[in-house]
C-alpha positions as CSV (number, residue, x, y, z in Angstrom):
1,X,-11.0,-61.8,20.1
2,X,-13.5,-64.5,19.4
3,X,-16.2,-63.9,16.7
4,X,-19.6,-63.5,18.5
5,X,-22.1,-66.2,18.9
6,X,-26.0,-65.1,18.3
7,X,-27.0,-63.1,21.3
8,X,-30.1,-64.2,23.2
9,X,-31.4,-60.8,22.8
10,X,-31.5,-61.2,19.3
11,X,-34.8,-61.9,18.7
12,X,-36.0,-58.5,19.7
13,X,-33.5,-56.6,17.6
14,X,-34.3,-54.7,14.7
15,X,-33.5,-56.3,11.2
16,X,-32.5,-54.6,8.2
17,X,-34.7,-56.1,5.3
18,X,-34.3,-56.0,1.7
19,X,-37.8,-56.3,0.1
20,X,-37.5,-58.1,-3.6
21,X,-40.2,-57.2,-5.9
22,X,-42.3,-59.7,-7.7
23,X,-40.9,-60.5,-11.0
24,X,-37.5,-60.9,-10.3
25,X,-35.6,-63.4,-11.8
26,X,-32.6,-65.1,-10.0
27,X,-30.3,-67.9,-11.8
28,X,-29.1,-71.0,-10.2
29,X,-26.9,-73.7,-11.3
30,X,-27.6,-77.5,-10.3
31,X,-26.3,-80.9,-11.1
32,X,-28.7,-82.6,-13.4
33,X,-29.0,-85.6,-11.1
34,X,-31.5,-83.5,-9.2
35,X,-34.2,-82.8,-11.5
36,X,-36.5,-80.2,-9.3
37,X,-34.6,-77.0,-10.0
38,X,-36.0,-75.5,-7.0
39,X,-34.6,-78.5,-4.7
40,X,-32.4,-78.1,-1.6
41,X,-31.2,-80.4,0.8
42,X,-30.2,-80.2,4.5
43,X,-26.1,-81.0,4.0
44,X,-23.7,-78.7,5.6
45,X,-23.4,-75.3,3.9
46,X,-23.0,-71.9,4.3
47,X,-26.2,-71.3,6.0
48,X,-27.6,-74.4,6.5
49,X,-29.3,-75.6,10.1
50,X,-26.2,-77.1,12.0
51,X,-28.1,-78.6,14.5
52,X,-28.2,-82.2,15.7
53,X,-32.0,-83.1,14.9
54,X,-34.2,-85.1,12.7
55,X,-33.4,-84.3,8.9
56,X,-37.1,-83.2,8.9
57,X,-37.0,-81.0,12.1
58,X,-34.5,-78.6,10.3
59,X,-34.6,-76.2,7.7
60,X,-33.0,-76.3,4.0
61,X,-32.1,-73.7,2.4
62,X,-31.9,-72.8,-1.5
63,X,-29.3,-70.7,-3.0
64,X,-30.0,-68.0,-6.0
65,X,-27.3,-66.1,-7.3
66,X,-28.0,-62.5,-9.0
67,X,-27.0,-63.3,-12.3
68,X,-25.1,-66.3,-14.6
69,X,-21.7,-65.1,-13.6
70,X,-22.2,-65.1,-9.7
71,X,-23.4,-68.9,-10.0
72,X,-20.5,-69.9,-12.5
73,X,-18.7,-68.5,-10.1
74,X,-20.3,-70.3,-6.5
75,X,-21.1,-73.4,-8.1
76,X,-18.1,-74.0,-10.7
77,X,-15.1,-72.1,-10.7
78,X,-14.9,-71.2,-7.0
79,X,-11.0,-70.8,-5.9
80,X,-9.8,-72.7,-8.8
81,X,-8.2,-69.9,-10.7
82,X,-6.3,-68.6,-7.2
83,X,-2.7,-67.8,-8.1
84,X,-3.2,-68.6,-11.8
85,X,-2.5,-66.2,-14.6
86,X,-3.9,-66.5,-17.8
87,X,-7.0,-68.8,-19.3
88,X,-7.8,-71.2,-17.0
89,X,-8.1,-74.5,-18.8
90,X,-11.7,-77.0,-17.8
91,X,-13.0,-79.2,-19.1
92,X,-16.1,-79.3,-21.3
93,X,-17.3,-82.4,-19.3
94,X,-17.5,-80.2,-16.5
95,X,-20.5,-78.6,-17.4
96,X,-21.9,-81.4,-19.2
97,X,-23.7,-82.5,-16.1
98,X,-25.2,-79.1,-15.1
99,X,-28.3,-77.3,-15.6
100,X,-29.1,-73.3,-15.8
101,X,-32.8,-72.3,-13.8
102,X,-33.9,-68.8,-14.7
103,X,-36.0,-68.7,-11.4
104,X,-38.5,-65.6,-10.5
105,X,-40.2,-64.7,-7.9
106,X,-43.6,-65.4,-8.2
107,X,-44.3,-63.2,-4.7
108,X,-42.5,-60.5,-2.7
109,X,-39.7,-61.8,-0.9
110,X,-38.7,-59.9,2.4
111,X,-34.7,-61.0,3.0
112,X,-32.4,-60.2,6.2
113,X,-29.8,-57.9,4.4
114,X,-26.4,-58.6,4.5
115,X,-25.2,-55.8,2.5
116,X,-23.8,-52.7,3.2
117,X,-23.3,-51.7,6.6
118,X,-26.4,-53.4,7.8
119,X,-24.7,-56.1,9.4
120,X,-22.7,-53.7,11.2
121,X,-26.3,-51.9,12.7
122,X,-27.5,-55.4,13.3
123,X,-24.6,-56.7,15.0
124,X,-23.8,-59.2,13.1
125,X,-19.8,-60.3,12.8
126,X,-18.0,-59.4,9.5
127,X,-16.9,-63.3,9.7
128,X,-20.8,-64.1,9.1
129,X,-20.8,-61.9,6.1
130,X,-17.5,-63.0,4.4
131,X,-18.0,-66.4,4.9
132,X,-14.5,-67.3,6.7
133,X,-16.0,-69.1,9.8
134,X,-19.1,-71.1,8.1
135,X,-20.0,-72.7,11.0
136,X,-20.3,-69.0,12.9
137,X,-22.6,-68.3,9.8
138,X,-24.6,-71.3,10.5
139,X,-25.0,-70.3,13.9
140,X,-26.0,-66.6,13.2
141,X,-28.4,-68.6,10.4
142,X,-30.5,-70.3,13.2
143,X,-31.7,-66.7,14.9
144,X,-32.2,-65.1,11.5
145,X,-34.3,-68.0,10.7
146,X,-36.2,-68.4,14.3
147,X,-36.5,-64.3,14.7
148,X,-40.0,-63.2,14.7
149,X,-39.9,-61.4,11.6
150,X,-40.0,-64.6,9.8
151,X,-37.8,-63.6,7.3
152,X,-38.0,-65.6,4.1
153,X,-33.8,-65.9,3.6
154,X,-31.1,-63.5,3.4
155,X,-29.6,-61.6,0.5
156,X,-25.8,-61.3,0.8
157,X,-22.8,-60.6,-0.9
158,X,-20.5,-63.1,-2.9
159,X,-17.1,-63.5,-1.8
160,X,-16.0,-64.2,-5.1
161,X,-17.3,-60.7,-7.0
162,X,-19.6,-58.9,-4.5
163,X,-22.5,-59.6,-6.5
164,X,-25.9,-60.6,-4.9
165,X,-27.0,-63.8,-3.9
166,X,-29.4,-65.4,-1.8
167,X,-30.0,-67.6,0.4
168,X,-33.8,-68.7,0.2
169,X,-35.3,-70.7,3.5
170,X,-37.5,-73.7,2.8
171,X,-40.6,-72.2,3.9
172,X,-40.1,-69.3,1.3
173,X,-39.4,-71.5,-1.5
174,X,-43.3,-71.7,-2.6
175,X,-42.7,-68.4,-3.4
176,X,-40.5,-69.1,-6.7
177,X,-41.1,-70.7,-9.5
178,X,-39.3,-71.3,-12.8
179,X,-38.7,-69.7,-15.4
180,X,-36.9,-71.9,-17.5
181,X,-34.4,-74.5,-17.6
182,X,-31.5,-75.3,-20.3
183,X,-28.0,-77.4,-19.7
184,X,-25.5,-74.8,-18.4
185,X,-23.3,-75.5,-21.7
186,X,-26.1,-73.9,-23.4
187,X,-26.9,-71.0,-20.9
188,X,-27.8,-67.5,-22.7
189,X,-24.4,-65.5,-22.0
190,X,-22.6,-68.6,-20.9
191,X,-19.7,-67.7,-23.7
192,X,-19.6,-64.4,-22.1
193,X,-19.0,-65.0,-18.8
194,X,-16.4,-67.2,-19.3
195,X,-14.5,-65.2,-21.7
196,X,-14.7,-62.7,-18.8
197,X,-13.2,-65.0,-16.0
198,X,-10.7,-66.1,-18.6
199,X,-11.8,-69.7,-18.4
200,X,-10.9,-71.7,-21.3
201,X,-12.9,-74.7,-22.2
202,X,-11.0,-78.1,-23.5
């Protein structure tokens, strides 16, 4: 059976939200040839605007993770250690090139929840939420983004360790700011999280 596409209807549907508090801090990991750690761009991602439009007609969107590990894990190590046992071996130079943003939220953020068994309520596929058919997710993305709640993103669950992340709309993004900034090499708990993935730097 085919995953389901957005429903017209969905606009009058009832959304589960997740409200995040003011103060909050999220993390996000960044190449340092972009030096606004709250930048985004409009490339193809996991919840990106797919359509076929003026750059500036469609929406970006920014990506937090819950803690170091989750980004480590989004933004670096990813698949790389699938079907590998023991330390997996990087390279220092790897890193060498990447920030850490401790990134808070300077206002109340009110998020489509993709956690639990909202989806499920909502009607949403499990393919959206798993991220195994992206550009179903980017579809879906478009009607969470144009619903009439005028949510500011969605929280949802990593694939890699079911920790939270989220994915922050451009027109929300005034409501962050940062915390602070240091290379990712030198990241507060950096040594722990990668003795905890077994990762190995050379």
């Amino acid at each position: 059976m085919a995953a389901a596409k957005p429903p017209a209807a969905f606009g009058s549907a009832s959304l589960d939200l997740a409200r995040i508090p003011a103060g909050q801090v999220f993390g996000r990991i960044y190449h340092q040839r972009f030096p606004d750690p709250l930048g985004y761009g409009k490339s193809r991602s996991r919840f990106s605007d797919p359509r076929r439009r003026v750059p500036d007609n469609r929406f970006g969107v920014l990506y937090l993770g819950s803690s170091l590990e989750v980004c480590f894990l989004e933004a670096v190590l990813r698949d790389d250690r699938d079907g590998e046992v023991g330390d997996h071996l990087m390279a220092e130079t790897e890193l060498d090139t990447r920030q850490y943003a401790a990134i808070v939220a300077r206002e109340e953020l009110k998020l489509l929840d993709l956690t639990g068994s909202g989806p499920v309520r909502m009607g949403i596929p499990s393919d959206v939420v798993r991220a195994t058919k992206q550009a179903l997710a980017r579809q879906w993305s478009v009607a969470f983004y144009g619903h009439p709640e005028q949510v500011d993103g969605i929280v949802y669950p990593s694939r890699l360790n079911g920790e939270m992340n989220l994915a922050i709309y451009d027109r929300a993004v005034p409501k962050l700011e940062v915390r602070a900034t240091s290379t990712l090499l030198h990241a507060p708990g950096l040594a722990r999280v990668l003795n905890h993935l077994k990762v190995a730097l050379i």
